[in-house]
C-alpha positions as CSV (number, residue, x, y, z in Angstrom):
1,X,0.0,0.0,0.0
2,X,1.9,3.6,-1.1
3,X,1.7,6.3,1.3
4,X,-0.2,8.2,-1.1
5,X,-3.7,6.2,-0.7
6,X,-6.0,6.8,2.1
7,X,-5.3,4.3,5.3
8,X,-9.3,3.7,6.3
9,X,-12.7,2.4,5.3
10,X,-13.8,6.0,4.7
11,X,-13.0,8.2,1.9
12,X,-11.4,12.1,3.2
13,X,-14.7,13.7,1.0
14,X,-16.9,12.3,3.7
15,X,-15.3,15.6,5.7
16,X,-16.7,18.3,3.5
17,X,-14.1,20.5,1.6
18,X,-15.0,23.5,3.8
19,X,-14.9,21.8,6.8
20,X,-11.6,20.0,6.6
21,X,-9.9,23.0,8.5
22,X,-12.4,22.6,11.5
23,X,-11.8,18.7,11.2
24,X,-8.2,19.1,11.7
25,X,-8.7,21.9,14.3
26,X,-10.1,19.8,16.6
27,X,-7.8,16.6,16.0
28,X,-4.8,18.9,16.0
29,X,-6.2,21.1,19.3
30,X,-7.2,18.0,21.2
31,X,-3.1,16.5,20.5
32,X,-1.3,19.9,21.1
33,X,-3.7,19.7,24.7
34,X,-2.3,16.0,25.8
35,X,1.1,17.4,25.2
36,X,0.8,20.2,27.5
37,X,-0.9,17.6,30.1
38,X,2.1,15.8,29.8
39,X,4.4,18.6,31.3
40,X,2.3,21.7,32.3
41,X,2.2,20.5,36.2
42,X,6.0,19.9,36.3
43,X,7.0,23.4,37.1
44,X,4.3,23.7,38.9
45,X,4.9,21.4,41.5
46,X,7.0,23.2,44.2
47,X,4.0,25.1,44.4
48,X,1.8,22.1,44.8
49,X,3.7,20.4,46.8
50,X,3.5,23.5,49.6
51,X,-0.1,23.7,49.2
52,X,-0.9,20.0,49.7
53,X,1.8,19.5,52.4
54,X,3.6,16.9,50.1
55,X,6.9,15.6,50.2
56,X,8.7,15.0,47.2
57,X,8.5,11.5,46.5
58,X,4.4,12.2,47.0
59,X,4.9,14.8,44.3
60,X,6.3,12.8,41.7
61,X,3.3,10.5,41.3
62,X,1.5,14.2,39.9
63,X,3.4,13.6,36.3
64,X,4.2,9.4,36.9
65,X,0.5,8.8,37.3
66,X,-0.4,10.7,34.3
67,X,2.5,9.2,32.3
68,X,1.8,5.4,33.6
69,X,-2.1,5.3,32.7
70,X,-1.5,6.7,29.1
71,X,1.3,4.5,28.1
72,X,-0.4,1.1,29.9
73,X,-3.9,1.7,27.7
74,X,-2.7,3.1,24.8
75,X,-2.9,-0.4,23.2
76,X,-6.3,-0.9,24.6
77,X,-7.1,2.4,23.3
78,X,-6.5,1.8,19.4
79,X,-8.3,-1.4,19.5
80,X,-11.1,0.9,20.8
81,X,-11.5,2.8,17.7
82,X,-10.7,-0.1,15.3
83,X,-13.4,-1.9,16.9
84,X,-16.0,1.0,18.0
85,X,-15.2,3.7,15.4
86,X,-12.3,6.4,15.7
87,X,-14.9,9.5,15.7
88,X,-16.7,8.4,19.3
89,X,-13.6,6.9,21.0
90,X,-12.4,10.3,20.2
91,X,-14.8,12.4,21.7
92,X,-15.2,9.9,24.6
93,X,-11.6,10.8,25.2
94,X,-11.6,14.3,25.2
95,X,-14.7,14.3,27.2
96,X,-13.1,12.4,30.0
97,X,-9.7,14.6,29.5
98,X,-12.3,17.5,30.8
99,X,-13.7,15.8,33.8
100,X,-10.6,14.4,34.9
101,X,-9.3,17.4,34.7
102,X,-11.8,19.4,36.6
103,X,-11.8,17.1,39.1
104,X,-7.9,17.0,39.8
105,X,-8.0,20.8,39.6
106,X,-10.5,21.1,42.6
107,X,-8.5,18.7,44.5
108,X,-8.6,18.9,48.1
109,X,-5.6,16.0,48.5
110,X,-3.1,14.1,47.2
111,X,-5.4,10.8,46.6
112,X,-8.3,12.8,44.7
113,X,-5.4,14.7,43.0
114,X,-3.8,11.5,41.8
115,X,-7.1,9.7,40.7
116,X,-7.8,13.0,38.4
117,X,-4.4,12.7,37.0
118,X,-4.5,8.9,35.9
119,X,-8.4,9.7,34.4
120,X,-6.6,12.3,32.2
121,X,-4.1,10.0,31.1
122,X,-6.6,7.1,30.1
123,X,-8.7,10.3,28.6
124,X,-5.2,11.1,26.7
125,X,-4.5,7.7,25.9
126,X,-8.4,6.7,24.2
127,X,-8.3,10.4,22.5
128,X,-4.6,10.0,20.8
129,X,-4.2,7.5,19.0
130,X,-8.1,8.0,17.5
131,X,-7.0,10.8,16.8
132,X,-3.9,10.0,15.1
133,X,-5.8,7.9,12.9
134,X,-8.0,9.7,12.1
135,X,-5.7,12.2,10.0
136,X,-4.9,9.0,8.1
137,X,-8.5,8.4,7.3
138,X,-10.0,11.8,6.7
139,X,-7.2,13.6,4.8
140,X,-5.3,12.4,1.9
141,X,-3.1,14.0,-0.8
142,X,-1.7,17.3,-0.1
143,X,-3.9,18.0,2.7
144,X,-2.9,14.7,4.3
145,X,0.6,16.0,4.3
146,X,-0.5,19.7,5.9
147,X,-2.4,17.7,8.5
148,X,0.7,15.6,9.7
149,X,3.1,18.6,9.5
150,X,0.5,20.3,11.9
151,X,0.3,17.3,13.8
152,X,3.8,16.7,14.3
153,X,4.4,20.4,15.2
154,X,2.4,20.4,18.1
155,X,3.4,17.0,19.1
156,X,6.9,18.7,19.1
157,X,6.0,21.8,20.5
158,X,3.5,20.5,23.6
159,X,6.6,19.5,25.7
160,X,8.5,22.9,25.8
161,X,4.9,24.9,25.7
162,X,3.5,23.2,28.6
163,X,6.7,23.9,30.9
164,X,6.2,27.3,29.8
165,X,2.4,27.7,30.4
166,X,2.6,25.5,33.1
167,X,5.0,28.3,34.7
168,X,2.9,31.8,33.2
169,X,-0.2,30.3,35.2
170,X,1.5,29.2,37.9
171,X,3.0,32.7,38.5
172,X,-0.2,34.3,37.3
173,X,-2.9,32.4,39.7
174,X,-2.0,29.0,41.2
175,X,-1.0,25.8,40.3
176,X,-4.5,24.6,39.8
177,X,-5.0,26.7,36.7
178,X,-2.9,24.3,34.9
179,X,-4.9,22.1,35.5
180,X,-8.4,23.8,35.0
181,X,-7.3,25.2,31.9
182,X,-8.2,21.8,30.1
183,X,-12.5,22.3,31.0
184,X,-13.0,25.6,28.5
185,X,-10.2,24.1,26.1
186,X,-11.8,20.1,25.8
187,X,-15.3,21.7,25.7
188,X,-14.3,23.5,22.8
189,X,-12.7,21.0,21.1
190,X,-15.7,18.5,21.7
191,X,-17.7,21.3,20.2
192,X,-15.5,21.9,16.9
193,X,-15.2,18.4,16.4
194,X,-19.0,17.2,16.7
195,X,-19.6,19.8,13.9
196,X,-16.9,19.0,11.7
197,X,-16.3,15.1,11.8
198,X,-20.0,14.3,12.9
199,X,-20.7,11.6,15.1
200,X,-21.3,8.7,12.5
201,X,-18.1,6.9,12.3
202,X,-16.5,5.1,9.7
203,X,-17.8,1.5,8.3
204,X,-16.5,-1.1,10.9
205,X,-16.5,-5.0,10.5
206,X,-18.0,-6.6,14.0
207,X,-14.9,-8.4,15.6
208,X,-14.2,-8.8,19.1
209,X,-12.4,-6.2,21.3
210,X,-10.1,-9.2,22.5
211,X,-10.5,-8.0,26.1
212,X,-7.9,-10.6,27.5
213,X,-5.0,-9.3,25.0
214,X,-5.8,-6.0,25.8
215,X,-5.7,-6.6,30.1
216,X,-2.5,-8.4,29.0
217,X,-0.7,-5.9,27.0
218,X,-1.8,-3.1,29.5
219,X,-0.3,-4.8,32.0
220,X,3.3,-5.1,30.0
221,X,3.4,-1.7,28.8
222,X,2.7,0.1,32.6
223,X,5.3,-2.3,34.1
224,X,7.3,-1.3,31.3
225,X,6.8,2.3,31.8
226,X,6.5,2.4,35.8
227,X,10.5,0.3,35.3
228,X,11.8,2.9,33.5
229,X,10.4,5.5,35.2
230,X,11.8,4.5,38.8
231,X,15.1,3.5,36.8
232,X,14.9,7.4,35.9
233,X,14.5,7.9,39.7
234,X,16.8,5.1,41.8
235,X,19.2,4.1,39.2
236,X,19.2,0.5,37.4
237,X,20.7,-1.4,39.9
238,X,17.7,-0.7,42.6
239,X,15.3,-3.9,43.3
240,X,11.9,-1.9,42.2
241,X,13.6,-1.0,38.8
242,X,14.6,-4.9,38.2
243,X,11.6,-6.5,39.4
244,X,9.2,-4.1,37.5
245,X,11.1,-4.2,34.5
246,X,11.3,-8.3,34.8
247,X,7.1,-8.1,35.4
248,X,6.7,-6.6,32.3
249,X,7.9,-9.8,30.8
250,X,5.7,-12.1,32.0
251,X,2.1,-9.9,30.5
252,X,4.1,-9.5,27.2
253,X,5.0,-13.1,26.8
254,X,1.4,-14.3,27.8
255,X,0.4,-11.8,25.0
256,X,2.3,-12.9,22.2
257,X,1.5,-16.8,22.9
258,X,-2.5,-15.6,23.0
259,X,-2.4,-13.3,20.1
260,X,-1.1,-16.7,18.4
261,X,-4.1,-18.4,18.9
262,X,-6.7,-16.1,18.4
263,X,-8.2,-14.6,15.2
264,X,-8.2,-11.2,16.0
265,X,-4.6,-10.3,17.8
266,X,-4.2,-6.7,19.9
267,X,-1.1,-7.3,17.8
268,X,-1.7,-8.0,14.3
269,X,1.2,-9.3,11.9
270,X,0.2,-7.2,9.7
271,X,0.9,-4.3,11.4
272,X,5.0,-5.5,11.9
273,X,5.1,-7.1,8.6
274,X,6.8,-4.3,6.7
275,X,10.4,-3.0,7.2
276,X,9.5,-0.1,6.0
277,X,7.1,0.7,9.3
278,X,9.6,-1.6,11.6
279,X,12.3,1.1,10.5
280,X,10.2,3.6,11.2
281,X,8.8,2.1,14.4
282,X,12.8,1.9,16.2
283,X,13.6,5.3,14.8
284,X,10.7,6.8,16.5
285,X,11.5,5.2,19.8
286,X,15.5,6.2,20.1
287,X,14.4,9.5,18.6
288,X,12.1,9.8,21.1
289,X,14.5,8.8,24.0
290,X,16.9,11.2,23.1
291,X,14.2,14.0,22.9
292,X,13.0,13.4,26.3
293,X,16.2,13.3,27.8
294,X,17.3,15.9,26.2
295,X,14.7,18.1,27.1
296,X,14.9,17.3,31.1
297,X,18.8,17.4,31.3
298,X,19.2,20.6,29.5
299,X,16.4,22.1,31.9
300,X,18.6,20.9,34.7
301,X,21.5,22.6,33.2
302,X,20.1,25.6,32.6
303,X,18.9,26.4,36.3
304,X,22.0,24.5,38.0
305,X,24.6,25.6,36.5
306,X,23.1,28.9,34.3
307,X,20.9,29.8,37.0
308,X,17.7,30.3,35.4
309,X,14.5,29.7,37.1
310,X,11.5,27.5,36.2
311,X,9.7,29.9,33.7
312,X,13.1,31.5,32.3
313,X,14.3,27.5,31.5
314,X,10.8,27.3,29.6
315,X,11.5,29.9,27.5
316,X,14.7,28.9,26.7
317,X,14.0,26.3,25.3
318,X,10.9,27.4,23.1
319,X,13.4,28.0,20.1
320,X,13.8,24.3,19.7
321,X,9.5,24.5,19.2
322,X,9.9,27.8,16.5
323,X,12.5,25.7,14.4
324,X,10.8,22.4,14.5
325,X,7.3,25.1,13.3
326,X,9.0,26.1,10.6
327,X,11.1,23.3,9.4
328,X,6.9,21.3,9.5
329,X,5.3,24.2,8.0
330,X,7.7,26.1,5.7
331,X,10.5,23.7,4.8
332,X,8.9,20.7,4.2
333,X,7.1,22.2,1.3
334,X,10.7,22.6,-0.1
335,X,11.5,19.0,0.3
336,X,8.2,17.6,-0.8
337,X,9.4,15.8,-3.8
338,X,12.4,13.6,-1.7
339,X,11.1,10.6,-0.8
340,X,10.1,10.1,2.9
341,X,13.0,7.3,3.8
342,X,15.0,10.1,2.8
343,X,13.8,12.7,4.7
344,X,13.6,10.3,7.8
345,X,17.3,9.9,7.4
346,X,18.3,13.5,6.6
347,X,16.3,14.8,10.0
348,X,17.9,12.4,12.0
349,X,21.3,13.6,10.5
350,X,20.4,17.2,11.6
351,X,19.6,16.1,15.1
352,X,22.5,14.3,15.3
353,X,24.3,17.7,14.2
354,X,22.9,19.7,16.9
355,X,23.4,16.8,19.8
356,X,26.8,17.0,18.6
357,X,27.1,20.6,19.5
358,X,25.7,19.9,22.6
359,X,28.7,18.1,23.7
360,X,30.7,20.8,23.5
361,X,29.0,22.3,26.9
362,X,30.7,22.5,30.2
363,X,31.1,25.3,32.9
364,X,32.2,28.1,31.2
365,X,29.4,27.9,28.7
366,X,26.8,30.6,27.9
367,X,23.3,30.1,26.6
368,X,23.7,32.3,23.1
369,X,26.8,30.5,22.0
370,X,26.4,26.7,23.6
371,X,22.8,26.3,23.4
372,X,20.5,28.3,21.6
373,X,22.7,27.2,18.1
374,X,21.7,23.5,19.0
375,X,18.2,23.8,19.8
376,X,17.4,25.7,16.4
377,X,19.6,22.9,14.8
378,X,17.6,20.0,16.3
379,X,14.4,21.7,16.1
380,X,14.7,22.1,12.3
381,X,16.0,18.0,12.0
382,X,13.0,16.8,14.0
383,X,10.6,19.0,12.0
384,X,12.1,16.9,8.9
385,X,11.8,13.8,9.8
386,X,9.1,13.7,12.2
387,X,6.5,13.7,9.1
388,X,8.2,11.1,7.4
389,X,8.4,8.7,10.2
390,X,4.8,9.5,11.0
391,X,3.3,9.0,7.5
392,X,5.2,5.6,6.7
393,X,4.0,4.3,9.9
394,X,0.2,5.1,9.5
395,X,-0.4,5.1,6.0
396,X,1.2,2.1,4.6
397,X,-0.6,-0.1,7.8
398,X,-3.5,-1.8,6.8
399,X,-6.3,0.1,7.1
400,X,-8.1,-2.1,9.7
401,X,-5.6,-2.1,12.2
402,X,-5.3,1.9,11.6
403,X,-6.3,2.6,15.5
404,X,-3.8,-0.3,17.0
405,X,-0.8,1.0,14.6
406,X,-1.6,4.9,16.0
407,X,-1.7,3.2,19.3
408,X,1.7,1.2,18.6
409,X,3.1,4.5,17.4
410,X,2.8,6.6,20.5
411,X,3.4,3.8,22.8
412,X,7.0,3.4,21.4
413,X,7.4,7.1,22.0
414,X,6.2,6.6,25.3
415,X,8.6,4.0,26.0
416,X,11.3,6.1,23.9
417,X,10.7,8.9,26.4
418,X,10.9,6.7,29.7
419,X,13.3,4.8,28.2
420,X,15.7,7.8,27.6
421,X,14.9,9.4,30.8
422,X,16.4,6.4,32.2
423,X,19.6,5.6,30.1
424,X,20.7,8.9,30.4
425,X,20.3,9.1,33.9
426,X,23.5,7.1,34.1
427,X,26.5,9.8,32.4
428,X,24.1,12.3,34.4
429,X,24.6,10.9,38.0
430,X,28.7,10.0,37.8
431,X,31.0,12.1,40.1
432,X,31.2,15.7,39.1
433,X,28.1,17.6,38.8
434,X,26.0,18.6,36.2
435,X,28.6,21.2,34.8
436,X,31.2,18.4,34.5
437,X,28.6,15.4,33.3
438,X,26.4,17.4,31.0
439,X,28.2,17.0,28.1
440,X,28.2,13.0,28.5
441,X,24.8,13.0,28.7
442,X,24.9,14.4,25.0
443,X,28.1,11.8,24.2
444,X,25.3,9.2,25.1
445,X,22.4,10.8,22.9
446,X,24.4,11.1,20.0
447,X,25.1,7.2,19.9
448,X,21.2,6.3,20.4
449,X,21.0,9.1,16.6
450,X,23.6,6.9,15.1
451,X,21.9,3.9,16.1
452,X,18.8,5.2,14.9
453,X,20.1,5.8,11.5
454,X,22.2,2.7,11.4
455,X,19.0,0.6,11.9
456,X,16.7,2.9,9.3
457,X,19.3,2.6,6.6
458,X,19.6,-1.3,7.6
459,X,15.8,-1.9,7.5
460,X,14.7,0.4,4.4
461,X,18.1,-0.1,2.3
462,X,20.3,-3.0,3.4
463,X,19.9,-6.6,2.3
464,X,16.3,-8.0,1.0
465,X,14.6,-4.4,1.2
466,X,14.4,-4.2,-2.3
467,X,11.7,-6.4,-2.3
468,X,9.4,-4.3,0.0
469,X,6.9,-2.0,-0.4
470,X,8.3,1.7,-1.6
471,X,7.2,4.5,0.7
472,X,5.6,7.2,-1.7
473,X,7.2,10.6,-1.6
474,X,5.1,13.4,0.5
């Protein structure tokens, strides 16, 4: 199947031509909001933490929880809208975004606080992937294209924007706000999308939901997660990181020896069958463990050893969001004719480029000269070859199994993320200090690039790949 055909049952005219902007409004609005829930409370938490009478370990579980119930049921979540329809698992998502979130922003404690923060991440988890797949079913040609390089902007942009909302309405009100600012923004977005996408969904086959599969591959992705995560926290070494990271195994083995036997796998062949989406699939992941480690590290060397305080750090890193904007929405247009593997390969060679710079930090360093020149650099390469990876993964998949591929995809950048908080934790914590260990941490991220694009060149142009399936130009 080329990336230039439509990955669903349902033609992109059933959106009318006028109302495709509204349509991708909503999808688009409703992605760049579970970013920002992904972050916004970090910089906030001091704050929360004083107002609850919370120590810091209690305070961790604010983000973890949030983090743990989106990547466990992300799975579960794509065989919802393969199964239901993508257009009401969508909305249903959303919706219960906005009630988990007014509940955790009226909080009175920790436990009510932490119940609204896993609700938004299952709300976050049934509303992304539907909506990722849904861009694959209601766009094609060259708005197909506009509608992942607006996708992929915000998905870029939602990590450095929430730290830096998360801080303006911290600073402006109270930490709740960051919170509460999901009821007027979900209720909007439920409005706009009801009236451009409708509420009839797409022509779906009955098949089971495959309830056991889905219990079982929840229950391998949150050890998964909730391992790396305390990995990220106690090192690799500590008993909680080894035993949770050994559970994992057990669900995930059950899993594939079910899947096996059933008809209708959580985990269909299919979906892994191409190495065209397998390269894709591992690129994603280390890029995204370099990203989110990236991201946290530099924030911690900016205010430790440049002294810059929670909202200033935010800022500072916003550039990296402008140059991944334009490099989505100006540059791609450029490079439209090279083929996506190409375009894949070149980002990741840009990223590399600007990690490499990053290497170069130490004690002595300033922000105009050591880091803003990276950020713009890596901004730009993940604004090239985000698309790419995107549209090889979800429109060459079959269109059946578009919800559980969407789901797939953001699970591996789940895990990426977790996975890179985690391994780069390591160069971080030796002897020294930030100042003196910072620019390991980079040393490190630069080999997980060149592992990415060792693996991508492998898959898409090494041995046997001439036999598979082209992925059409953008």
């Amino acid at each position: 199947m080329s990336t230039d055909s439509v990955s669903g049952d349902v033609p992109a005219g059933e959106v009318p031509a006028r109302g495709w902007a509204l349509a991708l409004t909503a999808i688009v609005g409703a992605e760049f909001m579970l970013q920002l829930d992904g972050t916004i409370v970090n910089v906030a938490l001091p704050a929360l933490q004083a107002d609850l009478g919370l120590s810091v370990t209690g305070g961790s579980w604010v983000p973890n929880g949030f983090l743990l119930a989106f990547g466990g049921l992300l799975l579960l979540a794509g065989r919802l809208g393969d199964v239901l329809g993508h257009r009401r698992v969508f909305l249903a998502g959303i919706a219960l975004v906005v009630v988990a979130s007014l509940l955790a922003g009226l909080a009175p404690d920790l436990e009510v606080l932490l119940l609204g923060r896993v609700l938004q991440g299952a709300g976050a988890a049934i509303a992304g992937p539907t909506g990722l797949a849904l861009l694959a079913i209601v766009f094609e040609g060259e708005r197909r294209q506009r509608a992942f390089g607006l996708y992929s902007t915000v998905t870029g942009l939602g990590a450095s924007a929430g730290m830096v909302l998360g801080g303006v309405l911290t600073w402006a009100g109270d930490w709740r706000w960051s919170l509460l600012v999901n009821v007027p923004i979900g209720v909007l977005i439920i409005a706009v999308a009801v009236k451009a996408l409708g509420l009839r969904d797409e022509t779906t086959r009955p098949r089971p939901l495959g309830l056991p599969s889905a219990l079982l591959g929840t229950a391998a992705v949150t050890a998964a997660v909730y391992g790396l995560v305390h990995a990220a926290e106690e090192g690799w070494g500590d008993s909680g990181t080894l035993f949770s990271l050994g559970a994992a195994l057990v669900p995930a083995v059950a899993l594939l020896v079910l899947d096996r036997r059933t008809a209708e796998p959580l985990l269909p062949p299919a979906v892994f069958a191409g190495r065209e989406r397998a390269g894709a699939f591992l690129g994603l992941l280390l890029l995204a463990a370099v990203l989110t480690g990236f991201l946290i590290y530099l924030v911690q060397y900016l205010q430790g050893v440049l002294g810059l305080n929670a909202l200033q750090s935010g800022l500072a890193v916003l550039p990296f969001g402008l140059a991944l904007l334009v490099a989505t929405q100006l540059l791609t247009k450029h490079i439209a004719t090279v083929s996506l593997k190409a375009r894949a390969l070149l980002g990741l060679a840009v990223v590399l480029a600007g990690v490499a710079w990053l290497t170069r930090l130490d004690a002595g360093s300033d922000y105009l000269t050591g880091v803003l020149p990276a950020l713009v650099v890596m901004g730009v390469g993940v604004g090239v070859a985000i698309i790419p990876f995107n549209m090889i993964i979800l429109t060459t998949a079959p269109p059946e199994h578009a919800g559980v591929t969407a789901g797939l995809l953001q699970t591996a950048l789940t895990i990426g993320g977790s996975l890179g908080l985690a391994a780069l934790l390591i160069p971080f914590t030796r002897d020294g200090g930030v100042a003196a260990n910072i620019s390991s941490v980079f040393v490190w991220a630069g080999g997980a690039l060149v592992l990415a694009l060792a693996v991508a060149l492998l898959l898409w142009f090494g041995p046997g790949a001439r036999g598979a399936a082209p992925a059409g130009r953008g």
